[in-house]
Chimera marker file (.cmm) of the C-alpha trace (Angstrom):
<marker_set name="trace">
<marker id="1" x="183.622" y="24.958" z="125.515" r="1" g="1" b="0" radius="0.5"/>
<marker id="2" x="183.514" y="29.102" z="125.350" r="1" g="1" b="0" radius="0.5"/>
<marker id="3" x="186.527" y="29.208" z="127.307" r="1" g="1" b="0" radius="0.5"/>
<marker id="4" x="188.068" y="27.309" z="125.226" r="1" g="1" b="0" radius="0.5"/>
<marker id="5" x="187.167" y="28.952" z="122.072" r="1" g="1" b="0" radius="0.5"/>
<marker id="6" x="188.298" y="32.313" z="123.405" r="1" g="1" b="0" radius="0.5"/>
<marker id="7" x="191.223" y="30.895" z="124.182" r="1" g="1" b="0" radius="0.5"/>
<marker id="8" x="191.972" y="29.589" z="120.502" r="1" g="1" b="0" radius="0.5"/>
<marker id="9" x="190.527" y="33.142" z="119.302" r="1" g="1" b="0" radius="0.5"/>
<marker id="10" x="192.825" y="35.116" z="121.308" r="1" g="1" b="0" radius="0.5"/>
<marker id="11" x="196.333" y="33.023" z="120.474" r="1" g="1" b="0" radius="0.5"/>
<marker id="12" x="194.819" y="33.126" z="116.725" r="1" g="1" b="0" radius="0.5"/>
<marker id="13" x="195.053" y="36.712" z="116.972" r="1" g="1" b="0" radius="0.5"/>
<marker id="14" x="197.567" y="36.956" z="118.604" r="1" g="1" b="0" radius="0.5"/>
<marker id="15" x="199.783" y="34.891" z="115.654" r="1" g="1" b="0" radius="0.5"/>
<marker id="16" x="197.945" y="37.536" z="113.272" r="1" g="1" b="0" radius="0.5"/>
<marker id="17" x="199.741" y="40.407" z="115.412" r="1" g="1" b="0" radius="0.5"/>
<marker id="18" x="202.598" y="39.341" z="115.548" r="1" g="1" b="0" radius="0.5"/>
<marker id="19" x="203.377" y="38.610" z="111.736" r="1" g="1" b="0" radius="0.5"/>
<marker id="20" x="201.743" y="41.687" z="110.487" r="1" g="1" b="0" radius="0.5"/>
<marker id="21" x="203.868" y="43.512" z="113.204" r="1" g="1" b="0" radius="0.5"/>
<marker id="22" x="206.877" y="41.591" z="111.507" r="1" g="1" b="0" radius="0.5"/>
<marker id="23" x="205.860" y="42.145" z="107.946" r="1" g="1" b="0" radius="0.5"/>
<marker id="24" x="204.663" y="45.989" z="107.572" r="1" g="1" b="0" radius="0.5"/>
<marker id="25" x="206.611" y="48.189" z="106.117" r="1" g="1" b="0" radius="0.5"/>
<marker id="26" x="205.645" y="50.886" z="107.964" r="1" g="1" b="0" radius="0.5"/>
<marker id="27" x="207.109" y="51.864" z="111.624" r="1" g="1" b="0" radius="0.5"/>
<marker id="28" x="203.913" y="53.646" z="112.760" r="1" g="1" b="0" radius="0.5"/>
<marker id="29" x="201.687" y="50.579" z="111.799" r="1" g="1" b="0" radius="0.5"/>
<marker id="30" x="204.238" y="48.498" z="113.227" r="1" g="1" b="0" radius="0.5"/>
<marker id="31" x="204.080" y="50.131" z="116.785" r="1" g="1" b="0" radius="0.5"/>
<marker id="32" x="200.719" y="50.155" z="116.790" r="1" g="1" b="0" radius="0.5"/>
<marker id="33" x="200.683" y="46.622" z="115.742" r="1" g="1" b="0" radius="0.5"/>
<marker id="34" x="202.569" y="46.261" z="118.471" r="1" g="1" b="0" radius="0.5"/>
<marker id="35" x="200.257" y="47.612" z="120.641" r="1" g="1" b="0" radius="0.5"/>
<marker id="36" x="197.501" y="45.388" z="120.106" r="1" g="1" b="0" radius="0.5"/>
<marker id="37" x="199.815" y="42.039" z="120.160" r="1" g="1" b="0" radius="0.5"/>
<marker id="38" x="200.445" y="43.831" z="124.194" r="1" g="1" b="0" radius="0.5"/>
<marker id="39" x="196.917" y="44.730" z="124.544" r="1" g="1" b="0" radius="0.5"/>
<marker id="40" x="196.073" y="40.294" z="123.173" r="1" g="1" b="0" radius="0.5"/>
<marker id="41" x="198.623" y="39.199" z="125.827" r="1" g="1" b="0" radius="0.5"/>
<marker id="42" x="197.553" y="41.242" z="128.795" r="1" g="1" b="0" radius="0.5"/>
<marker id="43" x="193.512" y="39.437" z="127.778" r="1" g="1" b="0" radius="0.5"/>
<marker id="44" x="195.347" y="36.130" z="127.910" r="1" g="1" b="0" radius="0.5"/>
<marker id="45" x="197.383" y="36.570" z="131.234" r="1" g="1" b="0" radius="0.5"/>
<marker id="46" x="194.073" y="38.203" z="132.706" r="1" g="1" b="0" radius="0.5"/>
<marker id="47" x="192.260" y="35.094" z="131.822" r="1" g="1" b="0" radius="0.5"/>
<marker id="48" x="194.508" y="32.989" z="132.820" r="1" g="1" b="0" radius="0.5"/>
<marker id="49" x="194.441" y="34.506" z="136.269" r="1" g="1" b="0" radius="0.5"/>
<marker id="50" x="197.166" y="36.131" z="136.460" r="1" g="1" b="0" radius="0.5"/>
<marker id="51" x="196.212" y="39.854" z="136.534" r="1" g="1" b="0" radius="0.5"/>
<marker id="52" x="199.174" y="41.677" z="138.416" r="1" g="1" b="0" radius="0.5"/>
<marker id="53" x="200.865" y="40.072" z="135.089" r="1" g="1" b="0" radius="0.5"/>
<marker id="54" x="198.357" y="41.453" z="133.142" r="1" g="1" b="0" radius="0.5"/>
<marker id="55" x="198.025" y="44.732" z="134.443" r="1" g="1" b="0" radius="0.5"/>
<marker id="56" x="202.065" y="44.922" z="133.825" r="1" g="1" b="0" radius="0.5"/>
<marker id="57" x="201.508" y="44.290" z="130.178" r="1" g="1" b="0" radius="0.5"/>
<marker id="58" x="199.055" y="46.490" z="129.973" r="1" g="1" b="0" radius="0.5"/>
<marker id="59" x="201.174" y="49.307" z="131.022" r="1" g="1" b="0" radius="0.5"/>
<marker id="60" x="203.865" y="48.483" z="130.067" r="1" g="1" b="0" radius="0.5"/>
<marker id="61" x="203.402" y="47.019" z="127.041" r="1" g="1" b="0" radius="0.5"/>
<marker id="62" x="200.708" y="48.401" z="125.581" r="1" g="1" b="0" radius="0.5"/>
<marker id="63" x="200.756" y="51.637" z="127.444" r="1" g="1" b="0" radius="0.5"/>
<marker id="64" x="204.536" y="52.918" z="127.820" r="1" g="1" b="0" radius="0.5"/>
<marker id="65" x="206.448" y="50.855" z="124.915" r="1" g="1" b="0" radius="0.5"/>
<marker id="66" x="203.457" y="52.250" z="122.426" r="1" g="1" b="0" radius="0.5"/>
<marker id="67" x="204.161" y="55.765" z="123.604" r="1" g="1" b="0" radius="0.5"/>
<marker id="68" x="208.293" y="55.248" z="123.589" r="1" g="1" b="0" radius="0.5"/>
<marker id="69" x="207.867" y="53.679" z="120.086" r="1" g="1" b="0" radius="0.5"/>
<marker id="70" x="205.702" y="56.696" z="118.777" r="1" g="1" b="0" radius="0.5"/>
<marker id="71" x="207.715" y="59.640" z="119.986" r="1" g="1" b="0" radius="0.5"/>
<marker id="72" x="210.638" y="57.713" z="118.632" r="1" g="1" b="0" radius="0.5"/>
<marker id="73" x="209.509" y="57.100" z="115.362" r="1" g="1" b="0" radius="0.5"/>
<marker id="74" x="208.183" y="60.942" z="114.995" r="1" g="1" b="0" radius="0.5"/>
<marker id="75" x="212.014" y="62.138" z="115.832" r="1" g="1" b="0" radius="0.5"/>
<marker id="76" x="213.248" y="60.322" z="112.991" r="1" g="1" b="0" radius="0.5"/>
<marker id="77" x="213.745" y="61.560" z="109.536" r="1" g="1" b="0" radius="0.5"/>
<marker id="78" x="211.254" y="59.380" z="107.559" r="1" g="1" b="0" radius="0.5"/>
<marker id="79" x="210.976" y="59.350" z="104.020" r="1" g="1" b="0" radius="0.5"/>
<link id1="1" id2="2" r="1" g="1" b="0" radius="0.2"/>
<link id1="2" id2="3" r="1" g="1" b="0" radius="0.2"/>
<link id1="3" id2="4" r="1" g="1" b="0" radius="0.2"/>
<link id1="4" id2="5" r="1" g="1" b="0" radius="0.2"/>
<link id1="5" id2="6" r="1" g="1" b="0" radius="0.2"/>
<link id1="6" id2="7" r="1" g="1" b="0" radius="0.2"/>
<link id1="7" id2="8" r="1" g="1" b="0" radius="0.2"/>
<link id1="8" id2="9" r="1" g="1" b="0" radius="0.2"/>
<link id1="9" id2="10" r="1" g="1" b="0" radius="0.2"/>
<link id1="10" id2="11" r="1" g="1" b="0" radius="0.2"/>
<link id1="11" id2="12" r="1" g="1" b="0" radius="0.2"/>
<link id1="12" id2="13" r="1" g="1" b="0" radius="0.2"/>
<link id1="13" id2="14" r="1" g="1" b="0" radius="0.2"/>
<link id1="14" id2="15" r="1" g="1" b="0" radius="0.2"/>
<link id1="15" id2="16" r="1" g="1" b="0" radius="0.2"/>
<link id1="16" id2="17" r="1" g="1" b="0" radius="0.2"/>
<link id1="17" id2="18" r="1" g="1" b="0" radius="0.2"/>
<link id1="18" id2="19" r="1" g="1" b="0" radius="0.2"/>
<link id1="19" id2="20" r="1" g="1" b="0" radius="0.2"/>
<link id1="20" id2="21" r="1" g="1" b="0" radius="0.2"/>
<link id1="21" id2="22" r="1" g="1" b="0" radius="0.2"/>
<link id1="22" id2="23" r="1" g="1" b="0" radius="0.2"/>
<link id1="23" id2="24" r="1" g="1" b="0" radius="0.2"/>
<link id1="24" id2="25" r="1" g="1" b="0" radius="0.2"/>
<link id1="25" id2="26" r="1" g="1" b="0" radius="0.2"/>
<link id1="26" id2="27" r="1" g="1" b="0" radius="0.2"/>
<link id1="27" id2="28" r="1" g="1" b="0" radius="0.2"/>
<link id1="28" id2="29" r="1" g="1" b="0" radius="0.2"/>
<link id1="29" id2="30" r="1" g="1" b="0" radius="0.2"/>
<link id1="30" id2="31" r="1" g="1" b="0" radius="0.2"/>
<link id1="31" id2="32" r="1" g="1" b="0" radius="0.2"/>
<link id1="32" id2="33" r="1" g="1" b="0" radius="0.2"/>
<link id1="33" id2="34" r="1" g="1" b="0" radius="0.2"/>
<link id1="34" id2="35" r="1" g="1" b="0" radius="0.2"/>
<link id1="35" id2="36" r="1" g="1" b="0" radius="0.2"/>
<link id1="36" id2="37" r="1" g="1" b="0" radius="0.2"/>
<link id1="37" id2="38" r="1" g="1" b="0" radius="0.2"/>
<link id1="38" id2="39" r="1" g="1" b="0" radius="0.2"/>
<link id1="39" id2="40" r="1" g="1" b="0" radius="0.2"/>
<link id1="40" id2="41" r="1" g="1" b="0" radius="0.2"/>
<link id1="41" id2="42" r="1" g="1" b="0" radius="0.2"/>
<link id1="42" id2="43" r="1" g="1" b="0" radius="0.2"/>
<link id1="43" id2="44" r="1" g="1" b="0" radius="0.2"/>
<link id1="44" id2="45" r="1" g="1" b="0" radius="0.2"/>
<link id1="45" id2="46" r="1" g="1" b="0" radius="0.2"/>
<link id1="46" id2="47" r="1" g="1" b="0" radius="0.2"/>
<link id1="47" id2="48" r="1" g="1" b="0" radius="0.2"/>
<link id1="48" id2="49" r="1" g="1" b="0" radius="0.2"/>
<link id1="49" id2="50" r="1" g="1" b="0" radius="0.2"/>
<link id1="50" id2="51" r="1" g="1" b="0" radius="0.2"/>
<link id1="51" id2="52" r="1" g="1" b="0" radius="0.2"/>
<link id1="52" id2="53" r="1" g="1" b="0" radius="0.2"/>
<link id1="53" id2="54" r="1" g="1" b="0" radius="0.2"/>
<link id1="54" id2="55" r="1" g="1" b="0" radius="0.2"/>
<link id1="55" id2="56" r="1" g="1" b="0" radius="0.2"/>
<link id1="56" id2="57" r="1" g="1" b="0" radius="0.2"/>
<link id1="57" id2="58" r="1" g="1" b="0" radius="0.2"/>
<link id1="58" id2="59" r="1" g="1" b="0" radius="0.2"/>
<link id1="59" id2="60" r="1" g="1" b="0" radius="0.2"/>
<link id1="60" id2="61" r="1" g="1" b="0" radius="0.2"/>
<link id1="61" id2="62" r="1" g="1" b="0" radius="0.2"/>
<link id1="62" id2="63" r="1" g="1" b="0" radius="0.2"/>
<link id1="63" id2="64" r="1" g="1" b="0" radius="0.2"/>
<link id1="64" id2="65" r="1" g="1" b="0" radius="0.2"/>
<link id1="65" id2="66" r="1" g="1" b="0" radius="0.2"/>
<link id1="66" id2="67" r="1" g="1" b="0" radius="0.2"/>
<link id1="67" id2="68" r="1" g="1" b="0" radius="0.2"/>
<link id1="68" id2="69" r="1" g="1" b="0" radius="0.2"/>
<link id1="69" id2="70" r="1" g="1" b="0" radius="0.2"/>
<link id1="70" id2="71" r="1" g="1" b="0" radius="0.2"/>
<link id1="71" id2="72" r="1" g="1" b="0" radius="0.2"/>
<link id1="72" id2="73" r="1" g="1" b="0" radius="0.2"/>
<link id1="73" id2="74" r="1" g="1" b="0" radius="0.2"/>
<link id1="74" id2="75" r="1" g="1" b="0" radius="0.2"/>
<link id1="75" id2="76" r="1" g="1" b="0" radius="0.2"/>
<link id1="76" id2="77" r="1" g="1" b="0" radius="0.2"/>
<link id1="77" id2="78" r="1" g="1" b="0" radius="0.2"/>
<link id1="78" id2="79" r="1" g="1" b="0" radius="0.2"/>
</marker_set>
């Protein structure tokens, strides 16, 4: 039954990422929007037992795309 619920909790949030991530305005909240939808998936794949997949999204995901993103969007002319 707790598996379970974490499960549900984690792809609720998950949902909740990824439409705020789609819906902000904002490319800086958007990244790091982004960041935690990475950071929900690499929980899921860990629990699911698959951790050299989860230790890729971790890194990569959350960890190297963030960073990418972030330098990015500070060498940009924003309004």
């Amino acid at each position: 039954m707790g598996l379970a619920l974490f499960n549900t909790f984690i792809l609720l949030l998950l949902v909740v990422a990824a439409l705020l991530a789609l819906r902000v305005k904002d490319l800086l909240t958007a990244s790091v929007v982004f960041a935690v939808y990475s950071f929900l998936m690499c929980l899921l794949w860990a629990e699911m037992g698959a951790v050299d997949v989860a230790f890729t999204e971790a890194t990569v995901g959350a960890g190297i795309s963030t960073v990418v993103l972030i330098a990015t969007i500070f060498n940009l002319k924003r309004k």
